[in-house]
C-alpha positions as CSV (number, residue, x, y, z in Angstrom):
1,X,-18.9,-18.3,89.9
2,X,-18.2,-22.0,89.0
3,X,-18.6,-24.5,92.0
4,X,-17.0,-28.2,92.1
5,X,-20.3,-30.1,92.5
6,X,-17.9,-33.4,93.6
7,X,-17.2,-31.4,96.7
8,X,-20.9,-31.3,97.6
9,X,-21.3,-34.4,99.9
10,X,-25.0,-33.9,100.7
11,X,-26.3,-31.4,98.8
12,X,-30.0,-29.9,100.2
13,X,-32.5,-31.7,98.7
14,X,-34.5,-28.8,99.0
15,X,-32.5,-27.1,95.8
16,X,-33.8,-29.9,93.3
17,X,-37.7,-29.8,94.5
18,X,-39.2,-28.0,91.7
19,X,-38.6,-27.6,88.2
20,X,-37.7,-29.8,85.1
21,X,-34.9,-31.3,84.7
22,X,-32.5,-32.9,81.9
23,X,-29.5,-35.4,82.2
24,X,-27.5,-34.9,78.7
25,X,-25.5,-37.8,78.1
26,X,-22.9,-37.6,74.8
27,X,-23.7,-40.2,72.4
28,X,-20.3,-41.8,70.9
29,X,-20.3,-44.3,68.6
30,X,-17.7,-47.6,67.2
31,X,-17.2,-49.3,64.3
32,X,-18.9,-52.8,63.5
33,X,-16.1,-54.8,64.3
34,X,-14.0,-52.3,67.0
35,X,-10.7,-53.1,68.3
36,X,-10.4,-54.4,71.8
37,X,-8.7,-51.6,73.3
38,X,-11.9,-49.4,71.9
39,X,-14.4,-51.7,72.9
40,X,-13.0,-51.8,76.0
41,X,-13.1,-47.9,76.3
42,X,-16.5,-48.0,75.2
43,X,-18.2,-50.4,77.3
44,X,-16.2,-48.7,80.4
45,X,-17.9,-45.2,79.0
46,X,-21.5,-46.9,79.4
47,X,-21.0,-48.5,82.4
48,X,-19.7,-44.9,84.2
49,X,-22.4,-43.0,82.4
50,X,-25.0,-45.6,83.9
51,X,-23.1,-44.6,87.6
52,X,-23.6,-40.9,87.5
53,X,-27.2,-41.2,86.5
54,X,-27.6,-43.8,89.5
55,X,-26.0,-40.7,91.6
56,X,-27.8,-37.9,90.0
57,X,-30.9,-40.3,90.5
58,X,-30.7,-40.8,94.0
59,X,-30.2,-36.9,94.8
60,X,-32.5,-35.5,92.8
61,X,-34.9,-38.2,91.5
62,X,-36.3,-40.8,88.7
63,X,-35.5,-40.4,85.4
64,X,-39.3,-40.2,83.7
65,X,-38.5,-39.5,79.9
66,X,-35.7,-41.0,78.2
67,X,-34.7,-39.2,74.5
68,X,-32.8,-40.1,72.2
69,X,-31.4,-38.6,69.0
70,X,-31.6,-40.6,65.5
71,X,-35.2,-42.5,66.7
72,X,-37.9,-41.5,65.6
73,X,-40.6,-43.8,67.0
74,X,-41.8,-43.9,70.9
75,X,-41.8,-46.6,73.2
76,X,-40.8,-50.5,72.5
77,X,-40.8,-49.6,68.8
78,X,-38.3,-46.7,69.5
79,X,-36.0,-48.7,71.7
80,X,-35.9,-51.9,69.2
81,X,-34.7,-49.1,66.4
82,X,-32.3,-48.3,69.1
83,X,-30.7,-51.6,69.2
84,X,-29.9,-51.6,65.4
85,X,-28.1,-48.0,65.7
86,X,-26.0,-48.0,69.2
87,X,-25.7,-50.8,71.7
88,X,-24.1,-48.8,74.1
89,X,-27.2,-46.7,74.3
90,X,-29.6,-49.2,73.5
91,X,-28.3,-50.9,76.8
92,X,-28.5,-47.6,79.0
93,X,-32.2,-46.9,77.7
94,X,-33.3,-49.8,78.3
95,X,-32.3,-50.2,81.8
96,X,-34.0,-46.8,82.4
97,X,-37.2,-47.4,80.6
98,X,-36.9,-51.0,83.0
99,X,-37.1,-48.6,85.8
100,X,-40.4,-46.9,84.8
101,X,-39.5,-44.5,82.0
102,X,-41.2,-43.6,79.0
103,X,-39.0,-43.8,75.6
104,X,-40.0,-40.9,73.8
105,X,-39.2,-39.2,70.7
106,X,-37.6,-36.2,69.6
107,X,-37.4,-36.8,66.3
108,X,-39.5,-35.7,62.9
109,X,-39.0,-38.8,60.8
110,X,-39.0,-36.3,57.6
111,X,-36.0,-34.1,58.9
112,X,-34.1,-37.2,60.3
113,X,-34.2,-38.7,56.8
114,X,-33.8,-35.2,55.3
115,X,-30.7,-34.8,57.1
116,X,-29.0,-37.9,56.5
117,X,-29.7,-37.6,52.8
118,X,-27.6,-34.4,52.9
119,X,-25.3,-36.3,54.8
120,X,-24.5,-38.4,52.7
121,X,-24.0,-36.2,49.8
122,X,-21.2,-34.4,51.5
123,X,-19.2,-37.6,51.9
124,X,-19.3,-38.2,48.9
125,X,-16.6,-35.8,48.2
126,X,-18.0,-33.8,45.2
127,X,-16.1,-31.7,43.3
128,X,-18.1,-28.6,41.9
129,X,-17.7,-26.3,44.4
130,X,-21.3,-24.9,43.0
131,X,-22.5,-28.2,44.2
132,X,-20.8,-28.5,47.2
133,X,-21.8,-25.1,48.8
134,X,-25.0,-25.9,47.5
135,X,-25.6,-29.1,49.5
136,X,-23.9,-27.7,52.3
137,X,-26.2,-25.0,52.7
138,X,-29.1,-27.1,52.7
139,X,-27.4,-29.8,55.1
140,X,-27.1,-26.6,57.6
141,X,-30.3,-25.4,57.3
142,X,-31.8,-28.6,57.6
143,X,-29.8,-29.3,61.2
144,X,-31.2,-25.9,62.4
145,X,-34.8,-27.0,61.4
146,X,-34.0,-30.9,63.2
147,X,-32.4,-29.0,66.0
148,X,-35.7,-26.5,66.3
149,X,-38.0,-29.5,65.8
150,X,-35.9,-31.4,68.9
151,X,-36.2,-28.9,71.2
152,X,-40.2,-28.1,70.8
153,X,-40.9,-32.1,71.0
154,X,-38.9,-32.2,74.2
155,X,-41.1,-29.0,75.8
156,X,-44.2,-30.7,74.8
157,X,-43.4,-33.7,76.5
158,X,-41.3,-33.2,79.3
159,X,-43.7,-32.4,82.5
160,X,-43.7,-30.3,84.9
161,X,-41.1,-30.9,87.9
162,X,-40.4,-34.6,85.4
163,X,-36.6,-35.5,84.5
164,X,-36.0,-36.2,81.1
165,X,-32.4,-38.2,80.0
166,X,-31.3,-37.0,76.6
167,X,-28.7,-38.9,75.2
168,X,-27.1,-37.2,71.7
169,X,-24.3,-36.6,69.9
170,X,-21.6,-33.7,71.7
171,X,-22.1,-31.4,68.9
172,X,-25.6,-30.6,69.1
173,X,-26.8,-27.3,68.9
174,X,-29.9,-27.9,70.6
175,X,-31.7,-24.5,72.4
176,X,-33.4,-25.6,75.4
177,X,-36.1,-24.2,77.1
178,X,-35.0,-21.5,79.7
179,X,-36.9,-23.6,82.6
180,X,-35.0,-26.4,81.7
181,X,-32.1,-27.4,84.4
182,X,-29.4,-30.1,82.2
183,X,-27.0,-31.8,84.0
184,X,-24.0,-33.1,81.6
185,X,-23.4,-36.6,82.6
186,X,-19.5,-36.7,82.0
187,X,-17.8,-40.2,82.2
188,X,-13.7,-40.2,82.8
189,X,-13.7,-42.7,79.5
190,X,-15.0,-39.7,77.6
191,X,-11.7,-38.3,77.0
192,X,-9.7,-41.9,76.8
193,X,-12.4,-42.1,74.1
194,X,-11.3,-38.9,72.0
195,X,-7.6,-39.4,72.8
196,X,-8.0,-43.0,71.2
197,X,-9.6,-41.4,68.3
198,X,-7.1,-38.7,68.0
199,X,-4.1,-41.2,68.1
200,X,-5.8,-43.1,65.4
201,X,-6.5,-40.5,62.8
202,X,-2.8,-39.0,63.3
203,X,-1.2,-42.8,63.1
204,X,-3.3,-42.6,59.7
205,X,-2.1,-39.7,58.1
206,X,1.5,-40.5,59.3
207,X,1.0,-44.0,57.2
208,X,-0.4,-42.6,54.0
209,X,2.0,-40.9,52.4
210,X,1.3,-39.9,48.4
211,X,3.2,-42.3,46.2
212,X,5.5,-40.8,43.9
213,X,4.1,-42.9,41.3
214,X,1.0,-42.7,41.5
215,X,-0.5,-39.8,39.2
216,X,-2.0,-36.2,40.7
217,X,-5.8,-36.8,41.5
218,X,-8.0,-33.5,41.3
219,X,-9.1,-32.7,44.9
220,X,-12.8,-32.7,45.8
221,X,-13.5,-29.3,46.0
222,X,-13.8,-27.0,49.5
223,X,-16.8,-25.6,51.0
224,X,-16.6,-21.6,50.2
225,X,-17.8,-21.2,54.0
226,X,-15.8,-23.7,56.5
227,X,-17.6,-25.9,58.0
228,X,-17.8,-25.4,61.7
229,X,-18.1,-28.0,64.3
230,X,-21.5,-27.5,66.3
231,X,-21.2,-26.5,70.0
232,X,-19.3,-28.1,72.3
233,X,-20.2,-31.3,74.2
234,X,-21.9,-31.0,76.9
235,X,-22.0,-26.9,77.5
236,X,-25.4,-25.4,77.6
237,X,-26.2,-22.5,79.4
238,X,-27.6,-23.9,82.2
239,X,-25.4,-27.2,83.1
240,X,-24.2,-28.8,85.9
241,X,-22.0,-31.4,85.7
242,X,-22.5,-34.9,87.4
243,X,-20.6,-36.1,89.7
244,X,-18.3,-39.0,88.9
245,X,-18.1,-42.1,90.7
246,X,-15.3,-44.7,91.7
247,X,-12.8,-45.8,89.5
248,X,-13.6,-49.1,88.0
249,X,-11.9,-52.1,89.1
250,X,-8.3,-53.0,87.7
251,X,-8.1,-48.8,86.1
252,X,-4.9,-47.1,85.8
253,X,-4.4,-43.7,87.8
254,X,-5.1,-42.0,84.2
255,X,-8.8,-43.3,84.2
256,X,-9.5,-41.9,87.9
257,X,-12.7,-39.6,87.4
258,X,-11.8,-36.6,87.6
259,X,-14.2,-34.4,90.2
260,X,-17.2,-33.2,88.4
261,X,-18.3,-29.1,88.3
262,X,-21.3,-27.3,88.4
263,X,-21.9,-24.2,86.8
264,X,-24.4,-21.5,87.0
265,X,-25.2,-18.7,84.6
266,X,-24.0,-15.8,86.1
267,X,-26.7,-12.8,85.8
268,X,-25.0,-9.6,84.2
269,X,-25.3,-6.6,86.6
């Protein structure tokens, strides 16, 4: 039975002793040169993320490992890649790795650049639908193989009764370990973030009409199979979500975090 872990004032330390642990935090991303509004989203999302893992921190412990998807190089090397890819979360490890944590990496550099390549191809918008499943195929099974590849480096180096923080993309379909305990870090600018995006894609589509003069382009062809989007954010089997703090200064009654929930894998009878 799910539990609100926001009602739990002072929750037993007793009940996070042993064991390893995982704080997932979703990785979102903006444009070179974002909007205010976005940015201001954005750096509202770090800032909130940053406060749950300060809460979840001082309940259960330090943060020891801190992961990230995309890098595949440990330590400072790791963290300056970092800074070139995300700010956001080039800000947030470094603070942690400030506080005595080890970057480390999850990633094969082979796969990584495997699995961009394929990337790449798809958005290219290709229209032999030979080609196209083709590619497709190979970009899935190439995820599976990255996702595999993730998991195992995290085992390996995650210690016994250590906290790790993973931070990666909501999607993932990342299987990990069964003594593993992940706590989904949720900001409340998580879903001002999606609804900005939403807003934004539909205003686009409502503004790009096809011309009547403009002559009948053949359409890139479709995947045979649909694509699927990976899991959903933040919903292993074993999560529980963190808390959420205060409000930030100066936020409408729509940003108020929300009370986070923790969940427990129910064992079938």
């Amino acid at each position: 039975m799910a539990e609100e872990l926001g009602r739990i004032t002072k929750p037993e330390a007793e009940q996070f002793k042993d064991g390893r642990r995982l704080f997932l935090v979703p990785l979102i991303f903006t444009p070179p040169a974002p909007p205010r509004e976005l940015q201001e989203i954005v750096e509202r999302y770090w800032h909130e993320a940053l406060s749950q893992i300060n809460g979840l921190e001082a309940r259960i412990g330090s943060v020891k490992r801190i992961y990230h998807e995309m890098v595949a190089l440990d330590g400072e090397g790791g963290l300056s890649t970092l800074g070139s890819i995300n700010t956001g979360s080039h800000n947030l490890a470094k603070i942690m790795v400030e506080r005595g944590g080890c970057f480390t990496s999850v990633e094969d550099i082979d796969l990584l650049n495997e699995f961009m390549d394929w990337g790449r191809c798809l958005s290219t918008g290709l229209y032999s639908h030979k080609v196209l499943n083709t590619v497709l195929q190979s970009y899935q099974e190439t995820q599976n193989r990255r996702n595999q590849e993730m998991a195992s480096r995290l085992d390996k180096s995650l210690g016994s009764d250590e906290i790790g923080l993973l931070i990666v993309t909501e999607n993932h379909r990342i299987q990990f370990p069964s003594d593993i305990e992940v706590f989904y870090v949720a900001p409340p600018a998580l879903d001002e973030y999606k609804r900005w995006l939403r807003h934004q894609e539909e205003s686009y589509t409502r503004a790009k009409p096809q011309s009547q003069d403009e002559p009948e382009k053949k359409a890139p062809a479709k995947a045979e199979k649909e694509v699927k989007p990976e899991a959903e954010a933040g919903k292993p089997a074993k999560a529980k979500q963190a808390a959420s703090e205060k409000p930030e200064a100066g936020a409408s009654e729509g940003d108020t975090p929300r009370p986070a929930r923790k969940t427990r894998k129910k064992k079938s009878s």
